[in-house]
MIDO-795122 format. One record per atom (N, C-alpha, C, CB): residue in three letters; x, y, z; atom name; residue number from 1. Coordinates in pm, 1 decimal, always signed. Glycine has a CB too. Layout:
N
+------+----------+----------+----------+------+-----+
: type :       px :       py :       pz : atom : seq :
+------+----------+----------+----------+------+-----+
:  ALA :        X :        Y :        Z :   CA : NUM :
...
+------+----------+----------+----------+------+-----+
END
This chain:
75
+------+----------+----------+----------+------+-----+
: type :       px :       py :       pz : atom : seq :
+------+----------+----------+----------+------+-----+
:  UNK :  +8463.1 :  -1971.0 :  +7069.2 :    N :   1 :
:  UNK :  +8536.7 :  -2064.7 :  +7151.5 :   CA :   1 :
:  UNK :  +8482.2 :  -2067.4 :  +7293.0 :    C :   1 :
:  UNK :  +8684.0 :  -2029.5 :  +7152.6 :   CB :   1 :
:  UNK :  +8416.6 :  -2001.5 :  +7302.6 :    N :   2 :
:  UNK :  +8383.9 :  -1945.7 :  +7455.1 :   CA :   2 :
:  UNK :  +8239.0 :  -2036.1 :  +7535.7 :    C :   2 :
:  UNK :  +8337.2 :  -1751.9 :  +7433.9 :   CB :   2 :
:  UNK :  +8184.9 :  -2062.5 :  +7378.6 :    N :   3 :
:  UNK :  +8050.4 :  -2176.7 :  +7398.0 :   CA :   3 :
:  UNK :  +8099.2 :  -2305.0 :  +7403.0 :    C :   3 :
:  UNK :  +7936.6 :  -2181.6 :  +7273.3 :   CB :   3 :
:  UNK :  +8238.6 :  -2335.0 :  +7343.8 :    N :   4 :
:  UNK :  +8276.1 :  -2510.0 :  +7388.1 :   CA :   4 :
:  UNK :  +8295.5 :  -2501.8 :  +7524.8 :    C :   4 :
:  UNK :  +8428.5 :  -2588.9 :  +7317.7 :   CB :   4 :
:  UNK :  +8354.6 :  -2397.8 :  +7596.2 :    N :   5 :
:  UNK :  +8392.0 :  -2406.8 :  +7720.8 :   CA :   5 :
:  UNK :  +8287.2 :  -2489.5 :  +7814.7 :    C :   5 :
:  UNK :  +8414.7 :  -2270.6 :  +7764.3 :   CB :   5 :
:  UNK :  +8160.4 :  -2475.3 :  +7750.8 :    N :   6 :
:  UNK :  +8066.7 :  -2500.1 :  +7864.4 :   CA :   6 :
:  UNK :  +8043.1 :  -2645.8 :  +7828.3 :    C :   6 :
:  UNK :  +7924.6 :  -2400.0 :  +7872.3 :   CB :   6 :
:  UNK :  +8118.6 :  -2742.2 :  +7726.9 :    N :   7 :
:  UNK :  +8077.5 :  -2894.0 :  +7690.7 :   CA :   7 :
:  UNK :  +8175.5 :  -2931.2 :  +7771.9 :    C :   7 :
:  UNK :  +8080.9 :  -2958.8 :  +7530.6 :   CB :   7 :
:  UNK :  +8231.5 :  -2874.8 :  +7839.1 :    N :   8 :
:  UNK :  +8356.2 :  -2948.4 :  +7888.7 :   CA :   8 :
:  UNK :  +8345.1 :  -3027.0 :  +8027.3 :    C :   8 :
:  UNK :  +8469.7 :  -2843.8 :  +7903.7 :   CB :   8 :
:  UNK :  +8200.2 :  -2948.9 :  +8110.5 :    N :   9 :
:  UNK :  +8135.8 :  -3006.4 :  +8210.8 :   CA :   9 :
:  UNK :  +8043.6 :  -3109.7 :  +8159.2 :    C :   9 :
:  UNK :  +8071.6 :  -2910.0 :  +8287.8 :   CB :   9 :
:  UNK :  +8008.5 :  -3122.8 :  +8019.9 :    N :  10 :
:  UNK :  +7912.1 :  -3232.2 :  +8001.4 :   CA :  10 :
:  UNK :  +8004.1 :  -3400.9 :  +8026.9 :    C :  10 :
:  UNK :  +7841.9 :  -3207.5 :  +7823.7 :   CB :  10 :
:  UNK :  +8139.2 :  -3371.4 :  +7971.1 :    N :  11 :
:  UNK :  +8159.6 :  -3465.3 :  +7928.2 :   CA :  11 :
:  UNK :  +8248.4 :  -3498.6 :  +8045.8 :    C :  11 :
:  UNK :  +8195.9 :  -3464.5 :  +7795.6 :   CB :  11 :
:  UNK :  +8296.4 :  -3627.2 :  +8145.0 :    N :  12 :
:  UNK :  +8394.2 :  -3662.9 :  +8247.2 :   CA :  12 :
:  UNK :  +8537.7 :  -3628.2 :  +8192.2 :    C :  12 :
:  UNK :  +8381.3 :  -3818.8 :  +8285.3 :   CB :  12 :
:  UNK :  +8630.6 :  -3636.3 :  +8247.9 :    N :  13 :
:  UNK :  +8744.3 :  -3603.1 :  +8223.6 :   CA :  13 :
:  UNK :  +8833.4 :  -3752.1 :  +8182.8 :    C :  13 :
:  UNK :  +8789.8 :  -3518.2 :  +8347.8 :   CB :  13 :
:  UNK :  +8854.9 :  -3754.7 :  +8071.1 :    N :  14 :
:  UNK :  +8886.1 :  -3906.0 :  +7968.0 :   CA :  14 :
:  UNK :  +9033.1 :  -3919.6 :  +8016.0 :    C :  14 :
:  UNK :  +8874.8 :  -3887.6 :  +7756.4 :   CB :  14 :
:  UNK :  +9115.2 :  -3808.4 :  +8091.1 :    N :  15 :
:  UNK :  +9241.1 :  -3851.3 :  +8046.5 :   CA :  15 :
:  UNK :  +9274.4 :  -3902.9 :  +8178.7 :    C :  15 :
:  UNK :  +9341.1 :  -3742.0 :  +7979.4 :   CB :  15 :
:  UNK :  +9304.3 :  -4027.7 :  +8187.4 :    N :  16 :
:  UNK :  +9342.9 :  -4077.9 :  +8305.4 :   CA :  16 :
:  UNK :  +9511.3 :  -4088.2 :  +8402.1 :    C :  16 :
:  UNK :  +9295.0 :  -4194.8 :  +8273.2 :   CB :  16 :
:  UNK :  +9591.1 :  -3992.2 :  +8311.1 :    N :  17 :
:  UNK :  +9674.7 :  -3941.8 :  +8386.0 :   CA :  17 :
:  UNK :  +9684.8 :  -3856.4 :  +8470.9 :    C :  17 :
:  UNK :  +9729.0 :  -3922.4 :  +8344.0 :   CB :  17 :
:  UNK :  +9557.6 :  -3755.5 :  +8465.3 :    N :  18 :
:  UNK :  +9544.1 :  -3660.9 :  +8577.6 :   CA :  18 :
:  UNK :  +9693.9 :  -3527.8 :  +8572.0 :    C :  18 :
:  UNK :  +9545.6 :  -3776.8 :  +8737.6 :   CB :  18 :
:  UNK :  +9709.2 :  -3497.6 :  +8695.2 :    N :  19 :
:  UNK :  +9788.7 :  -3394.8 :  +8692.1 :   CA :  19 :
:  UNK :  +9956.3 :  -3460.0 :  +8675.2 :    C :  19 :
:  UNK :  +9754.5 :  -3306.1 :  +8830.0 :   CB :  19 :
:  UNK :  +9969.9 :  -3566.8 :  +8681.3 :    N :  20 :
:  UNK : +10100.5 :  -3612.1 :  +8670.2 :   CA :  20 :
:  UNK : +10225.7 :  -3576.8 :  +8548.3 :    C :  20 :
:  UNK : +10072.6 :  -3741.6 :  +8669.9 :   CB :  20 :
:  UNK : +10280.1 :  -3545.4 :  +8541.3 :    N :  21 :
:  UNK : +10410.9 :  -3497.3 :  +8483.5 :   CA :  21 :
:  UNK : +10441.1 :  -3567.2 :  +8353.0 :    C :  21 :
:  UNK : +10528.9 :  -3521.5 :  +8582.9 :   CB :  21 :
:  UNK : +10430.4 :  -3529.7 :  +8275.3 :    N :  22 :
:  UNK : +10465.6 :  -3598.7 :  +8151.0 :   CA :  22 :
:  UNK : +10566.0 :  -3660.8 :  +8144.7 :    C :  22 :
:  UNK : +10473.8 :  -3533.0 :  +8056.4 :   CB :  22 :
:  UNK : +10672.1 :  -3691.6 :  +8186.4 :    N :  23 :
:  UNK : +10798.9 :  -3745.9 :  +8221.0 :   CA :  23 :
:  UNK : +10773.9 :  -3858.1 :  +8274.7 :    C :  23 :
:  UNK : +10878.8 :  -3671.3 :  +8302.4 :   CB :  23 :
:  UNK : +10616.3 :  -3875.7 :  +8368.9 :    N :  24 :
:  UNK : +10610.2 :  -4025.8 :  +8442.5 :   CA :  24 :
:  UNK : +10467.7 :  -4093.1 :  +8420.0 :    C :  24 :
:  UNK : +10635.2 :  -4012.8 :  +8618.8 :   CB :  24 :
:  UNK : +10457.2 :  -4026.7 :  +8248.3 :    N :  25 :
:  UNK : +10285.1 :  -4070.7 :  +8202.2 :   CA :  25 :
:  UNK : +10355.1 :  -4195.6 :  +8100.7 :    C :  25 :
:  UNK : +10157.0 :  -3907.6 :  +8087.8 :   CB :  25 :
:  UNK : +10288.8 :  -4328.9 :  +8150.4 :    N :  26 :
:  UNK : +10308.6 :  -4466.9 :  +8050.1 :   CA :  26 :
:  UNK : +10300.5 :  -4412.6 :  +7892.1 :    C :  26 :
:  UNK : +10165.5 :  -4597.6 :  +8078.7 :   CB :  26 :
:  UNK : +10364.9 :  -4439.3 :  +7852.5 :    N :  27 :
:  UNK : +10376.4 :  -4464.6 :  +7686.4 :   CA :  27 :
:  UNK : +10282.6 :  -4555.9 :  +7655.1 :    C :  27 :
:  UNK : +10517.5 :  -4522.4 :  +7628.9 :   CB :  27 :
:  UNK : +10197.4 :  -4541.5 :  +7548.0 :    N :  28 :
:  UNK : +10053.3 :  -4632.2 :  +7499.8 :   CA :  28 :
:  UNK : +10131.0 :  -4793.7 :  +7485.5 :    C :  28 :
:  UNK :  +9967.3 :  -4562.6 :  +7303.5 :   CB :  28 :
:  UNK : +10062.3 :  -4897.0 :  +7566.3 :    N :  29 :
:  UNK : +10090.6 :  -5060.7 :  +7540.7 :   CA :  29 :
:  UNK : +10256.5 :  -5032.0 :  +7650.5 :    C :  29 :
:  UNK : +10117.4 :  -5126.2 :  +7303.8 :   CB :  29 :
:  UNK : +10261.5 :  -4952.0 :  +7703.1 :    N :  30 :
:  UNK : +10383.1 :  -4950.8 :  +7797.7 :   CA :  30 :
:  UNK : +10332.5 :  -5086.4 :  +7914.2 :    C :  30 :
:  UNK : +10404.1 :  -4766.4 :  +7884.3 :   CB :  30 :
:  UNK : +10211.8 :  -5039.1 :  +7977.0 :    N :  31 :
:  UNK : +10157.3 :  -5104.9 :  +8092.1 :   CA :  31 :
:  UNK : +10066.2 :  -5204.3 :  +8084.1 :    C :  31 :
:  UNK : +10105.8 :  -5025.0 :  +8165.1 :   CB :  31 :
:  UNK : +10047.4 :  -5201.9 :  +7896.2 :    N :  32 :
:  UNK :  +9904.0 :  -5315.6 :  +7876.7 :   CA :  32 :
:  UNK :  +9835.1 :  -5267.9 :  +7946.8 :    C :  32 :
:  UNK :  +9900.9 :  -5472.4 :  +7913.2 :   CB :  32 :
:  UNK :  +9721.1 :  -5283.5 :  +7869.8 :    N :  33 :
:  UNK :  +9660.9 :  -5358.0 :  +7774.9 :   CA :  33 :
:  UNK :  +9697.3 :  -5254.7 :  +7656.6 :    C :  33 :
:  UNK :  +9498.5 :  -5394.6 :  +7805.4 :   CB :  33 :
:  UNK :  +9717.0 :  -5308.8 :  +7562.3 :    N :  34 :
:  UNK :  +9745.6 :  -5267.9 :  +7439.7 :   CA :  34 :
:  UNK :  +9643.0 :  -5223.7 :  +7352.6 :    C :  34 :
:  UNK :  +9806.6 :  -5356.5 :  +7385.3 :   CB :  34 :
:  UNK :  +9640.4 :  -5129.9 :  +7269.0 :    N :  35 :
:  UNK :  +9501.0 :  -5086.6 :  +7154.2 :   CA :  35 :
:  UNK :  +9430.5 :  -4994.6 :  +7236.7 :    C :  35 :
:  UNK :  +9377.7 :  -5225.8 :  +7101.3 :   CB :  35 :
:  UNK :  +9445.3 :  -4948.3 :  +7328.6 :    N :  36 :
:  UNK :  +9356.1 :  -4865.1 :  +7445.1 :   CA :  36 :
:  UNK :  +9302.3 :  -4743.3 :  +7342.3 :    C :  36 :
:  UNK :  +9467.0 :  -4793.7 :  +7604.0 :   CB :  36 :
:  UNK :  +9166.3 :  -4664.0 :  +7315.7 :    N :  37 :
:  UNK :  +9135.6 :  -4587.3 :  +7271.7 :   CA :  37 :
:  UNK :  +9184.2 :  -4505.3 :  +7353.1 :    C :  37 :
:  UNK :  +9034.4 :  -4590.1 :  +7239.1 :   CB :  37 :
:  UNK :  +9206.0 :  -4362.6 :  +7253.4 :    N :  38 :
:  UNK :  +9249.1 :  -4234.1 :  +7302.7 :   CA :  38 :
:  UNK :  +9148.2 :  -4117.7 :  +7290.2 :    C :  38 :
:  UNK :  +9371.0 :  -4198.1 :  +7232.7 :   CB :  38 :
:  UNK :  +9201.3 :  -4062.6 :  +7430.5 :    N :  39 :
:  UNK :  +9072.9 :  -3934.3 :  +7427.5 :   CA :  39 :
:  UNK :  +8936.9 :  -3939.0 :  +7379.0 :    C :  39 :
:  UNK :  +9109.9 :  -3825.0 :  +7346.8 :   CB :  39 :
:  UNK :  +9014.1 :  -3848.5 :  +7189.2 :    N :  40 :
:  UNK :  +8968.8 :  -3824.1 :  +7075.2 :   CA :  40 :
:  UNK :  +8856.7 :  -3929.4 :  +7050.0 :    C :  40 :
:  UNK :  +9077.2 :  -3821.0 :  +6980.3 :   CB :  40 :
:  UNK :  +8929.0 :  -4094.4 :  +7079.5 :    N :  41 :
:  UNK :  +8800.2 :  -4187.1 :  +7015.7 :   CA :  41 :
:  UNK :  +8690.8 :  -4191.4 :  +7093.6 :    C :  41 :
:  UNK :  +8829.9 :  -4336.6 :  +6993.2 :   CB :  41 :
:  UNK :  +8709.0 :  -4142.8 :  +7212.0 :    N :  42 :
:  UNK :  +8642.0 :  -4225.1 :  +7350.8 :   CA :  42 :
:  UNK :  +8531.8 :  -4083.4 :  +7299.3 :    C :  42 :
:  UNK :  +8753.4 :  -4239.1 :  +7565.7 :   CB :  42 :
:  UNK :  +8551.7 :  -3956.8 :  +7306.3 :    N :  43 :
:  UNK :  +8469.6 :  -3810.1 :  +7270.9 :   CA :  43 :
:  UNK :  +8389.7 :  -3817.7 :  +7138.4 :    C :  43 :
:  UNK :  +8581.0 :  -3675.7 :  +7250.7 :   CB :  43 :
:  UNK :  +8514.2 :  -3926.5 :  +7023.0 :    N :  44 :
:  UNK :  +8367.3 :  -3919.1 :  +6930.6 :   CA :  44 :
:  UNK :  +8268.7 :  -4044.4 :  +6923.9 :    C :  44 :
:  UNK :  +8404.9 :  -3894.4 :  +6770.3 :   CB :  44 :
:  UNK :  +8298.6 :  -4128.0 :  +7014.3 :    N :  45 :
:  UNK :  +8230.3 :  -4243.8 :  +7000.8 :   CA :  45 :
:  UNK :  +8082.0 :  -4185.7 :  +7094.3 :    C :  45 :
:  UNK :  +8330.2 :  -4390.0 :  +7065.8 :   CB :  45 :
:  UNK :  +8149.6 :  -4151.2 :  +7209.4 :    N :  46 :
:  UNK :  +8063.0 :  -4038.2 :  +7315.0 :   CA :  46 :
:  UNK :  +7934.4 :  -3969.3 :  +7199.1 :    C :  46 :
:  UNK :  +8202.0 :  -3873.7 :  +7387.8 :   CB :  46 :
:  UNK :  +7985.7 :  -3887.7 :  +7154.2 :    N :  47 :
:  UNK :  +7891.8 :  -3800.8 :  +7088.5 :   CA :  47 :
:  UNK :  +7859.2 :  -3909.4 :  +6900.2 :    C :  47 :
:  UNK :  +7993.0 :  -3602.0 :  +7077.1 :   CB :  47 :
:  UNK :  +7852.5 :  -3986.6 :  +6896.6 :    N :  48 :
:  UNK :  +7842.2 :  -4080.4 :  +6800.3 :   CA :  48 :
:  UNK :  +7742.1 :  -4137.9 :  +6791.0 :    C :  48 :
:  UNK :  +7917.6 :  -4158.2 :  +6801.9 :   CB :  48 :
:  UNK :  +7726.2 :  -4156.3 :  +6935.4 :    N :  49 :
:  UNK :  +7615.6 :  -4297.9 :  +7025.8 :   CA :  49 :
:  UNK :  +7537.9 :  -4164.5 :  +7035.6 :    C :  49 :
:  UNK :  +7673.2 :  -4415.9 :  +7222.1 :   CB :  49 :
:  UNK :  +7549.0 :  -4035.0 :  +7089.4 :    N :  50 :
:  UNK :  +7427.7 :  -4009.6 :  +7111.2 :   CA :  50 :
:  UNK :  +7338.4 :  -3902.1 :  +6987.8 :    C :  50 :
:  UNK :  +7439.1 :  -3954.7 :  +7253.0 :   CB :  50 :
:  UNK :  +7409.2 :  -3883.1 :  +6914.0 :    N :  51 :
:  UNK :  +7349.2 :  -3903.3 :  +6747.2 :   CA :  51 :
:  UNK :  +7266.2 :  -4030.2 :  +6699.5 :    C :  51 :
:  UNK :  +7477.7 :  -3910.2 :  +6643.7 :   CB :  51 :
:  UNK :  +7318.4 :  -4094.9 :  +6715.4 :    N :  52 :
:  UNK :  +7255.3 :  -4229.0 :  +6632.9 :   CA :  52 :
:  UNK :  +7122.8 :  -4245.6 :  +6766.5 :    C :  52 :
:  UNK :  +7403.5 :  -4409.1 :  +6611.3 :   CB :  52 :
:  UNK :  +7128.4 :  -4192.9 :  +6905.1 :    N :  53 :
:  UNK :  +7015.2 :  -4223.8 :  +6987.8 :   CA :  53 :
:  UNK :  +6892.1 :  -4138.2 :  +6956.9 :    C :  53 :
:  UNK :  +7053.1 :  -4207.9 :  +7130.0 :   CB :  53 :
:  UNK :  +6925.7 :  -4043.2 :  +6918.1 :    N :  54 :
:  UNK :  +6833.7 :  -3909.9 :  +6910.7 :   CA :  54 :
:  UNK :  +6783.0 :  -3947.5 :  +6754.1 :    C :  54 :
:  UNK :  +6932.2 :  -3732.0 :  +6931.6 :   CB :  54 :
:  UNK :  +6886.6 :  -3965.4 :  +6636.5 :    N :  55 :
:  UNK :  +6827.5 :  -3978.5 :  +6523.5 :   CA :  55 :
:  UNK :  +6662.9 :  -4111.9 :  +6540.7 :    C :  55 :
:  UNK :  +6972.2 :  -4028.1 :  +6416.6 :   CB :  55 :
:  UNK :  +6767.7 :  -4228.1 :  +6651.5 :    N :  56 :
:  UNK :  +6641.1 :  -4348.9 :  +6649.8 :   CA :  56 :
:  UNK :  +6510.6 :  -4331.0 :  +6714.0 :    C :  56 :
:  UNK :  +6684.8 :  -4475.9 :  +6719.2 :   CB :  56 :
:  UNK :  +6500.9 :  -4207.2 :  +6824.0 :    N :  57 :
:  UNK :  +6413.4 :  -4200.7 :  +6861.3 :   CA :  57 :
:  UNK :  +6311.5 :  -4083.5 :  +6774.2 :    C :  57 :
:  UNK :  +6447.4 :  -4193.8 :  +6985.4 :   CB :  57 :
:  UNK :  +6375.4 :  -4022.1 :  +6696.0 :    N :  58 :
:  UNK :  +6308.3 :  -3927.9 :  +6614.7 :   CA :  58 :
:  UNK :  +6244.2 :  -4013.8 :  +6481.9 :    C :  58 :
:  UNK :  +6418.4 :  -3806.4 :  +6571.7 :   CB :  58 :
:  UNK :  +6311.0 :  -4088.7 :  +6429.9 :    N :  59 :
:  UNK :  +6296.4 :  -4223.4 :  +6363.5 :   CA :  59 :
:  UNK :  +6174.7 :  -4251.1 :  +6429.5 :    C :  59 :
:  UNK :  +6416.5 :  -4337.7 :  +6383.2 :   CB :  59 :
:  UNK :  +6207.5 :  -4361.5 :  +6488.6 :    N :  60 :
:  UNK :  +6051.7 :  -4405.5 :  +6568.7 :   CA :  60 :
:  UNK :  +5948.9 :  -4315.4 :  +6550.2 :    C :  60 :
:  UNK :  +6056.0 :  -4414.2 :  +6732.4 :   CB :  60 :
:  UNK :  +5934.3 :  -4179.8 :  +6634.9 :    N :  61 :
:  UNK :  +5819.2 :  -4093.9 :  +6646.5 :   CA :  61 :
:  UNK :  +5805.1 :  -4112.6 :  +6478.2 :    C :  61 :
:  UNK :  +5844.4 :  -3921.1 :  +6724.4 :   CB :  61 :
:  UNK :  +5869.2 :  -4047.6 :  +6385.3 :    N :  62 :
:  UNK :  +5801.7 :  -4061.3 :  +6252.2 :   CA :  62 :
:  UNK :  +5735.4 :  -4136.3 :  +6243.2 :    C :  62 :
:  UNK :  +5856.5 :  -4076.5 :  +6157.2 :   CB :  62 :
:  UNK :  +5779.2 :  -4249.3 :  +6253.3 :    N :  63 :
:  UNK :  +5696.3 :  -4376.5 :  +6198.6 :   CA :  63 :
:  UNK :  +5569.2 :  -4407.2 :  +6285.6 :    C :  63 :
:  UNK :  +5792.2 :  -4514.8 :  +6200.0 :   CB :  63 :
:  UNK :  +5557.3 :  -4421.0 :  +6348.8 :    N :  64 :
:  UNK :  +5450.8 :  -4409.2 :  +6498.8 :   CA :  64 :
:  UNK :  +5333.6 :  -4292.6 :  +6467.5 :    C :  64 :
:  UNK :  +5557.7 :  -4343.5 :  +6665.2 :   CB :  64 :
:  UNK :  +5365.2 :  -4173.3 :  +6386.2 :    N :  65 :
:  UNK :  +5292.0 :  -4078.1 :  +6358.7 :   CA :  65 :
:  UNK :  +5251.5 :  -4093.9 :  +6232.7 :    C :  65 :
:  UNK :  +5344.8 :  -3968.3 :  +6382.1 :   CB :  65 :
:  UNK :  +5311.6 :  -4166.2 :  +6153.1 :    N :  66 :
:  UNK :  +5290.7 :  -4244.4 :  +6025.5 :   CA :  66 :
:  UNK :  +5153.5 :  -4329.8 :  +6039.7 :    C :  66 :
:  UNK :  +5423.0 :  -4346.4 :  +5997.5 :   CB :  66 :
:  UNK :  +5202.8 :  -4428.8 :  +6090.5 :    N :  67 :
:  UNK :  +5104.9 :  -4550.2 :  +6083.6 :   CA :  67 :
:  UNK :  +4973.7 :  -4447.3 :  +6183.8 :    C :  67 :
:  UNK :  +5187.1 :  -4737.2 :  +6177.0 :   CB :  67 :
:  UNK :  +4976.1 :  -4401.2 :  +6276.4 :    N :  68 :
:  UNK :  +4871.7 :  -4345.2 :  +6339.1 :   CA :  68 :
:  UNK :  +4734.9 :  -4311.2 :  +6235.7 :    C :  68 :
:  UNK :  +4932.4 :  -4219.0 :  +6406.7 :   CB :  68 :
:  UNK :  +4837.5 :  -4202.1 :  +6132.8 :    N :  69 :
:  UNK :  +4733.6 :  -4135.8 :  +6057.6 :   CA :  69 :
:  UNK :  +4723.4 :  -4230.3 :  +5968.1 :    C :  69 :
:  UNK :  +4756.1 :  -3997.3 :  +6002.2 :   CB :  69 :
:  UNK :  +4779.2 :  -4332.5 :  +5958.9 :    N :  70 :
:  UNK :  +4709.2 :  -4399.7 :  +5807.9 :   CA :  70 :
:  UNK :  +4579.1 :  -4531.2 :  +5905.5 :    C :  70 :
:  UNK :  +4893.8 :  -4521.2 :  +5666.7 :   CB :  70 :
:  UNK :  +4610.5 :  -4540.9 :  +6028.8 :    N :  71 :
:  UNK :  +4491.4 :  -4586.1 :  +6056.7 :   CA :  71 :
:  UNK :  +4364.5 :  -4508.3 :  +6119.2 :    C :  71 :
:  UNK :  +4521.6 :  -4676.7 :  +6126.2 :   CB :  71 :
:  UNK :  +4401.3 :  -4388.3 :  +6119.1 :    N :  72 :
:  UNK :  +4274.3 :  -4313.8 :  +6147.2 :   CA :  72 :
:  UNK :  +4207.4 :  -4231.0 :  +6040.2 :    C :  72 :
:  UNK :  +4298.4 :  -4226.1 :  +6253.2 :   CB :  72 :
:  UNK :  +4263.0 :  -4258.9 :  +5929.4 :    N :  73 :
:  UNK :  +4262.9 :  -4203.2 :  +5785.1 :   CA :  73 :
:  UNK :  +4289.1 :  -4039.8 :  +5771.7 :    C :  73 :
:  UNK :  +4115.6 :  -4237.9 :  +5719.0 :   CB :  73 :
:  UNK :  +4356.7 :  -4046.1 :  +5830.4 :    N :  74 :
:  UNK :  +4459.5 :  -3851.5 :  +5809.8 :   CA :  74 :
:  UNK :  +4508.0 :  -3844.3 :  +5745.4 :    C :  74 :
:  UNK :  +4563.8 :  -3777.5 :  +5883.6 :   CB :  74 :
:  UNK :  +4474.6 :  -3765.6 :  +5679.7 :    N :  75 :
:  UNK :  +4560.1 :  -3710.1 :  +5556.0 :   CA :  75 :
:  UNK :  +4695.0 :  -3623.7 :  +5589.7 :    C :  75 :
:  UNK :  +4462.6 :  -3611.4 :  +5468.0 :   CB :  75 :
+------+----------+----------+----------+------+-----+
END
């Protein structure tokens, strides 16, 4: 548990109530806009996007190292 501690500076702080009192935090679609993602979605969409960035650029290099050797005839 002690190694998540340190993702916690990667990521901004999502919850936009801050230190305020639960007693005077809006209820979801209280204040509109309505459908607002929470936390949870906003952290895995966060780390979602940057999966799918890393897979595309590793993607690419394959292929790029692909075609290289088949035009310089490498086996």
């Amino acid at each position: 548990m002690r190694r998540l501690q340190g993702l916690r500076h990667l990521f901004s702080d999502l919850n936009l109530n801050g230190a305020a009192p639960v007693r005077v935090q809006p209820q979801l679609g209280e204040w509109e806009p309505k459908r607002v993602p929470t936390t949870r979605q906003k952290k895995k969409a966060r780390i979602t996007v940057s999966m799918v960035f890393v897979a595309t650029v590793v993607a690419l290099f394959l292929l790029g190292d692909f075609f290289y050797k088949t035009l310089m005839g490498i086996s």
